[in-house]
C-alpha positions as CSV (number, residue, x, y, z in Angstrom):
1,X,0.0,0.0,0.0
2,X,2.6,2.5,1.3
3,X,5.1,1.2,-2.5
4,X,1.8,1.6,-4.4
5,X,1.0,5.3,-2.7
6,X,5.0,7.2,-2.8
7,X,4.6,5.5,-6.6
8,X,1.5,7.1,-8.0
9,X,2.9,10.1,-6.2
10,X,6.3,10.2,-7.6
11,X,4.4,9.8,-11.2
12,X,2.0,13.0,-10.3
13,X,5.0,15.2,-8.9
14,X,7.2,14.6,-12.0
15,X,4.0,14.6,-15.1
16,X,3.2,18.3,-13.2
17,X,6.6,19.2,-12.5
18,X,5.4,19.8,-9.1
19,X,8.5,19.6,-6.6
20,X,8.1,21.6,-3.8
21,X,4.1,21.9,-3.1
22,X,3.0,24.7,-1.4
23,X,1.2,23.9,1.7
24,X,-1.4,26.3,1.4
25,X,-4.5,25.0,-0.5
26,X,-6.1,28.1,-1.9
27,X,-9.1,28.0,-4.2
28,X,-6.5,28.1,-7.1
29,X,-4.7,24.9,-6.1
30,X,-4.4,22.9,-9.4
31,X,-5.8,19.5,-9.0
32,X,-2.8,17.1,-9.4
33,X,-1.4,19.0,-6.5
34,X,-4.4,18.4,-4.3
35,X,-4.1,14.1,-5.5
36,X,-0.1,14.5,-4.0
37,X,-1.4,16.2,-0.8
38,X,-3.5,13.8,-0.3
39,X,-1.2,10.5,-1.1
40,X,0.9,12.4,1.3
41,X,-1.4,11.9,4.2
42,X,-2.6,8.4,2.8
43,X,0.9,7.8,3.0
44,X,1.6,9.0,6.4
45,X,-1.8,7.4,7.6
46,X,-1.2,4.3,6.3
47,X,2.5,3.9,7.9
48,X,0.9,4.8,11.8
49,X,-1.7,2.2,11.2
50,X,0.4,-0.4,9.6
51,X,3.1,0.3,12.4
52,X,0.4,0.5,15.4
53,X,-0.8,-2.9,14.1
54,X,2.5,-4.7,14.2
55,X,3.3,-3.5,17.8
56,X,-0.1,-4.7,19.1
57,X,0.3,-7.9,17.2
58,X,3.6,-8.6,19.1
59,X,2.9,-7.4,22.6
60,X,-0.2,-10.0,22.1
61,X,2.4,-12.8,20.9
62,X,4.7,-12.0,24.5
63,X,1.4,-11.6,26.9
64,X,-0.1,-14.8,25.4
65,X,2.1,-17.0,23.0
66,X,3.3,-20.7,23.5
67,X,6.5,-20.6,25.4
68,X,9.0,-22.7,23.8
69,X,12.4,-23.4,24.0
70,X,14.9,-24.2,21.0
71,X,19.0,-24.8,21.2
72,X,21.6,-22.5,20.3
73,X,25.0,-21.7,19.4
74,X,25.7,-18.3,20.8
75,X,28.9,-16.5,18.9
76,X,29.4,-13.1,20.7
77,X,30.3,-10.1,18.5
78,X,30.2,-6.1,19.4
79,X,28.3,-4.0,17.9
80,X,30.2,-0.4,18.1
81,X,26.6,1.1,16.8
82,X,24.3,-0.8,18.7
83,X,26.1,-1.5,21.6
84,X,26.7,-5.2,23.1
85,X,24.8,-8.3,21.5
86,X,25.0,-12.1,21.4
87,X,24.9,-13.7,17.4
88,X,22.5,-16.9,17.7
89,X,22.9,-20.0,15.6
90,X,19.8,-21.6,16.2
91,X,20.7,-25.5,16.3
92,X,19.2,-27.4,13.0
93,X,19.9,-30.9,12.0
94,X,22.9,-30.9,9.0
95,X,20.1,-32.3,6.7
96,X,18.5,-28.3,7.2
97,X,21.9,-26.6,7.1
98,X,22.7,-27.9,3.5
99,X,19.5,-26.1,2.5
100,X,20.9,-22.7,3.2
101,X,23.1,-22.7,-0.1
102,X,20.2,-23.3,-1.8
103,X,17.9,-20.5,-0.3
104,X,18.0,-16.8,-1.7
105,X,18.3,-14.3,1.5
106,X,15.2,-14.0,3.0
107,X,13.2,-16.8,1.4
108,X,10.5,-17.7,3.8
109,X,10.3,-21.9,4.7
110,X,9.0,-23.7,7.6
111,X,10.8,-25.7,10.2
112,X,8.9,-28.7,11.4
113,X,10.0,-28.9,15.2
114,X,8.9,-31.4,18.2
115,X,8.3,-30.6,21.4
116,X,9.0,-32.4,24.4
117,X,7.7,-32.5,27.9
118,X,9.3,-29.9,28.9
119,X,8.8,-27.6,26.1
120,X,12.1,-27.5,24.4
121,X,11.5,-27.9,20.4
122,X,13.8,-29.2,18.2
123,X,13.9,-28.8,14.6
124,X,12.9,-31.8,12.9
125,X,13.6,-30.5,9.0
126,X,12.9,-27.8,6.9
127,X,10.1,-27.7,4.0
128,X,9.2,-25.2,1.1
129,X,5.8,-25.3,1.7
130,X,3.6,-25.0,5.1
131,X,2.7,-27.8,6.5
132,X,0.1,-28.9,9.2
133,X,1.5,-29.5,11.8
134,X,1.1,-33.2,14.1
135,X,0.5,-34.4,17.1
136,X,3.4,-33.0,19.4
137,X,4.5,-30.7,16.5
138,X,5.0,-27.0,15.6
139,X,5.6,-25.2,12.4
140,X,7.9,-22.2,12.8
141,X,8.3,-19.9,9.7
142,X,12.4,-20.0,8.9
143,X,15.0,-17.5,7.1
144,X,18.1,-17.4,5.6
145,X,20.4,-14.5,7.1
146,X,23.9,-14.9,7.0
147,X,24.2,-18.1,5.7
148,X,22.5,-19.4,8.7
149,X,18.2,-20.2,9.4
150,X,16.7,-17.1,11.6
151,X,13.8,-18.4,13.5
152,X,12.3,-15.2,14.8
153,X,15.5,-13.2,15.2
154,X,19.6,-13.7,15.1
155,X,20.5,-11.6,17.6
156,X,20.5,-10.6,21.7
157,X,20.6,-7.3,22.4
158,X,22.0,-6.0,26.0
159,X,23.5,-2.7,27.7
160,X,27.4,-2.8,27.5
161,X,29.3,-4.7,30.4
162,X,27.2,-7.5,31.3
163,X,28.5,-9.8,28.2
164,X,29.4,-12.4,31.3
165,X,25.9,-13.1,32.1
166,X,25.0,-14.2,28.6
167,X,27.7,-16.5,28.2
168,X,26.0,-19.6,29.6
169,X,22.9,-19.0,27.4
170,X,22.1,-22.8,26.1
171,X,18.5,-22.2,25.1
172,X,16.5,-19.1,23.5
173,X,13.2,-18.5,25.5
174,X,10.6,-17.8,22.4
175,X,6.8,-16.7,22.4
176,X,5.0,-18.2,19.5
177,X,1.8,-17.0,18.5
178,X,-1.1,-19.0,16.6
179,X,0.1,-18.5,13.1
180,X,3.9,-19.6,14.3
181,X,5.5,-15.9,15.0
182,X,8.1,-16.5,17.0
183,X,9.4,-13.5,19.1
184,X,12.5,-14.3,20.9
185,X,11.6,-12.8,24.7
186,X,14.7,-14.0,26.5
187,X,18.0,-16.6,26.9
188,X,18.4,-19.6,29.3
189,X,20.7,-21.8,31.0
190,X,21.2,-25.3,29.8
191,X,18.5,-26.2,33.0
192,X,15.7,-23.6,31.5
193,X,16.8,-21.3,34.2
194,X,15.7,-17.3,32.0
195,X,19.2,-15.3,32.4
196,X,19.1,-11.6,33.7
């Protein structure tokens, strides 16, 4: 919606010549000028809403999503930008990793995981297409970042100094919602024990 809106206006700004509009809408205002003004605040509408929706949709996940724990292979680079954050390699069978070569960045597949007892999921395979999941089952949407499968996100984020804490993190704590978002809402020791 937002591609489709800048688009048409892009085409009315340079078919007028229109580059700078003036704000003030006078009686006089030619009409391709009033179409821009108004994409403008379609636009601008259109981002708040979309953006509004997205945040409720994921505080919704973390107050009510599955909880769900999947192995990981922390690496732990800096970011000089963003401050301190872990890298996570969440842990696939090889059969899945071979896939990556084969997947263009950001190509969206599902990981067919089981979950045992004690709610600690582990990634069965990965598929092109989704599929239902079984009994004892979950389908988690997958990408490729990095040559590596992202299930939610690839990163930890945390202030600088603390880098110590994090080092014992075994498991990613995840909140999955009912179409398999997964929102990655903490880490854990190798006994499930969250890590602040």
């Amino acid at each position: 919606l937002m591609f489709g809106a800048g688009s048409v206006l892009a085409l009315l700004c340079v078919a007028t010549g229109l580059r700078r509009p003036n704000l003030h809408l006078g009686a006089g205002t030619p009409a391709p000028a009033l179409i821009a003004r108004s994409l403008i605040g379609v636009a601008a509408l259109a981002t708040g809403w979309l953006s509004l929706q997205s945040i409720r949709g994921n505080e919704a996940i973390i107050a009510n999503g599955r909880v769900i724990y999947l192995a990981l292979a922390p690496v732990d680079p800096r970011s000089l930008v963003q401050g301190d954050y872990m890298r996570l390699n969440f842990a696939v069978p090889a059969g899945a990793r071979n896939l990556v070569n084969g997947s263009p960045l950001g190509m969206r597949r599902w990981a067919v995981a089981s979950v045992d007892d004690r709610r600690v999921a582990t990634i069965e395979h990965i598929v092109d297409a989704e599929p239902v999941a079984g009994a004892g089952q979950l389908v988690l949407p997958v990408r490729v970042k990095d040559g590596r499968w992202i299930v939610g996100t690839d990163a930890w984020f945390f202030k600088e100094g603390p880098a110590k804490t994090w080092e014992g993190a075994r498991f990613g704590q995840l909140r999955v919602g009912a179409d398999g978002t997964a929102l990655l809402v903490g880490l854990t020791d190798k006994d499930l024990t969250p890590l602040k």
